[in-house]
N, C-alpha and C positions, 0 to 999 in steps of 0.2 A: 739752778734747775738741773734735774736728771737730765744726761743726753740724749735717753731714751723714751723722756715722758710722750705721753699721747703714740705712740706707734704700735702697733700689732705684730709680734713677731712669731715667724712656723721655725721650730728647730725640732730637723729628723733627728731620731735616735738620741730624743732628750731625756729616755728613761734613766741611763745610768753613764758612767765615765765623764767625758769631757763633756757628752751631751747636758747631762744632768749640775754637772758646774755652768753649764751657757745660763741655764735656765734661770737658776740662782741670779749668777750676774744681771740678768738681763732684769729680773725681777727687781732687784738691786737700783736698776738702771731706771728703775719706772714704765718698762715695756708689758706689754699685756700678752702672754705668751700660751702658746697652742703647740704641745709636745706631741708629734706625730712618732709612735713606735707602735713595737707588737708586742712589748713585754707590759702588760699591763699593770701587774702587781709589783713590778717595779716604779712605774709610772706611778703611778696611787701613791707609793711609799715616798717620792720624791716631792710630790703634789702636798701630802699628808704633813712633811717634813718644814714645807716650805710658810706654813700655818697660814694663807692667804684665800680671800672670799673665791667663790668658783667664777667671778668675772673677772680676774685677773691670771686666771691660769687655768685652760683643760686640757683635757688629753682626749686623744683621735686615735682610734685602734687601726692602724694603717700601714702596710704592708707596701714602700715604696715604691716596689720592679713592678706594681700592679698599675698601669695607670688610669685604671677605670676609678680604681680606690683613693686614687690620690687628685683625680679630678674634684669625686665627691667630696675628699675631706678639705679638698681649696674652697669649694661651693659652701660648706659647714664652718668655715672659718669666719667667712664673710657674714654668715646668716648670724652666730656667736657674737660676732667682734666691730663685725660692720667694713672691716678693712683689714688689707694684709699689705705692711708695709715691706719687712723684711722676711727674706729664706736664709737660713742656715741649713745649707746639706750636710750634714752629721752624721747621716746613718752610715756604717760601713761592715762589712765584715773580713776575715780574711780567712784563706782555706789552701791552706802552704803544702809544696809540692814541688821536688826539680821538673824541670820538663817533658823528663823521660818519665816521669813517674804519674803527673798530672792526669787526672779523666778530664773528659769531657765535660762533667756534672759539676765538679769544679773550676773549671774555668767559667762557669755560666752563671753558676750562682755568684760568683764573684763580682762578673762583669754585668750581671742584671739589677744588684743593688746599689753597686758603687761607680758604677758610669751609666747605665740606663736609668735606675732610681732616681738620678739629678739630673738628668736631660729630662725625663717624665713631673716630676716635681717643679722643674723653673718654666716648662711649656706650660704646665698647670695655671700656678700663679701670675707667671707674666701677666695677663690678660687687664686683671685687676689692678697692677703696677700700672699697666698702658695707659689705662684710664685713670688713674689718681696723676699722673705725672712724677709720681716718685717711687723709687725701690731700693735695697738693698740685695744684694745675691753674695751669699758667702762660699766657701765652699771648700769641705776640707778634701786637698791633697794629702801630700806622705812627701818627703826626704826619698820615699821612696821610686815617688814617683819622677824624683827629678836626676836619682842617680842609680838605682837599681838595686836589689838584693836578690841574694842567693834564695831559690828556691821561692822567689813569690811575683813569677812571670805575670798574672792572672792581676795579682793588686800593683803590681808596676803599671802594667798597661792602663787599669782605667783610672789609675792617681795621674798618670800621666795623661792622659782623655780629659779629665776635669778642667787641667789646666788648657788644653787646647780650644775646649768649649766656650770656656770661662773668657778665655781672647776673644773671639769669635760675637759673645754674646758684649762683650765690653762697645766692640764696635756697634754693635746692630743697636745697642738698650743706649748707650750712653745719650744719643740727643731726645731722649724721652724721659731724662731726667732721673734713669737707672741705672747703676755702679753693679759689676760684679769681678769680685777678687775670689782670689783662693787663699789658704793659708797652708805651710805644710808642717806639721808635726814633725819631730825626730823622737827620741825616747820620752813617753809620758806617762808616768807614775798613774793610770786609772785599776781599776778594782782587778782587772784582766792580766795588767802588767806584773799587779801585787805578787800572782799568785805565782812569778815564776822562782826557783830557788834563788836564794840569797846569793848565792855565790854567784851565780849568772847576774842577778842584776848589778852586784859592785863589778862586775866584769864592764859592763854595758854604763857605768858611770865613768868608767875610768877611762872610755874614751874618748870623750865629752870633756873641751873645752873649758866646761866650766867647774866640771867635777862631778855633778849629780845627776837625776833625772827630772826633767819636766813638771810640773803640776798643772793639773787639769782645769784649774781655776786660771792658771797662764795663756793655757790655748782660748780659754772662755774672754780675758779679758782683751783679745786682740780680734776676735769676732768683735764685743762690742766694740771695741775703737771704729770697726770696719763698717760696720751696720749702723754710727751715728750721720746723724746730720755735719760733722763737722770734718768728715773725713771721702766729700763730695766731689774729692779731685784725684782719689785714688783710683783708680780704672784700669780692670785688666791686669793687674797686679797678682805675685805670687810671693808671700810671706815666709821664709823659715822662721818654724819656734823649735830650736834645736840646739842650743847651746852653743854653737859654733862649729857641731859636730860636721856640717860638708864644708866646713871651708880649708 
């Protein structure tokens, strides 16, 4: 049997990157999945890609840091799907800057999608978790969030917030019969990463443990590990998928 059969899964920012690999897997996995982004004609194209009937996969044009939007599109899942078992917080963006150089506009947009967006998203959903007795909460951190980088004070902070949360909510959700972990990425080969020069990325493999970079199908498949039924005793947990690179 899939590990995933019979569940409902919301994965933010499943339009493209590691988002758009979840989706795949989870698809994979037998999960019936609700890709919450704002890029829509990427969404379509991954949707399109994916050649499955529209009860097995829609997309919510949804704007995470908004939580009116993200109430509705919890209420629209339900109304679709009938249930929402698992969250993947996926959406992320990042907007780099020493701290001297930093606005104020950037620090906000940062901290409004990638630590409010997933406070506002797992307040949403819990609800519906509380009353089924079961859930899943995944939630991507960074490497970065657990050891810092030059010039990205703004996604240090709320990768490192996820995880705080994510403790926090381990305690409060666990005797209700819901799990929530983080994961943290280190270097992953997504469409974004592609585009930086070559020479920077063999730079960026070569400090990496294991040699290379990441694939976004890796970070996809330790979501699902994380979001099966069989993986009911991990709580509160923070994953590197990083080749070795912080040890």
């Amino acid at each position: 049997m899939k590990k995933l059969q019979g569940r409902v899964a919301i994965i933010t920012g499943g339009a493209s990157g590691i988002g758009k690999a979840t989706a795949v897997k989870f698809i994979e996995e037998g999960a019936k999945v609700a890709i919450w982004d704002v890029n829509e004609a990427a969404a379509n194209a991954t949707i399109e890609a994916l050649n499955v009937d529209s009860n097995t996969i829609k997309f919510y044009n949804v704007n995470t840091a908004n939580f009116e939007a993200v109430e509705q599109a919890a209420k629209a899942v339900v109304e679709d799907f009938g249930q929402i078992d698992i969250l993947i917080n996926n959406a992320g963006i990042t907007r780099d800057s020493t701290l001297k150089k930093i606005s104020l506009h950037q620090w906000n947009q940062v901290i409004d999608v990638n630590l409010t967006g997933v406070f506002y998203c797992t307040k949403a959903v819990y609800p519906y978790m509380e009353a089924k007795g079961y859930g899943r909460i995944v939630t991507a951190s960074s490497v970065v969030g657990l050891y810092g980088n030059f010039g990205q004070t703004n996604y240090a902070a709320a990768k490192a917030g996820v995880i705080g949360m994510t403790k926090v909510w381990a305690k409060e959700m666990g005797r209700k019969g819901i799990t929530a972990n983080t994961v943290a990425p280190g270097f992953i080969l997504t469409e974004m990463v592609a585009a930086i020069p070559k020479e920077i990325l063999e730079k960026m493999s070569k400090n990496v443990p294991v040699k290379r970079l990441g694939q976004a199908s890796e970070v996809a498949n330790v979501y699902a590990f994380l979001a099966a039924e069989d993986a009911g005793y991990i709580n509160g947990a923070t994953i590197s998928i990083d080749g070795g690179l912080t040890i």
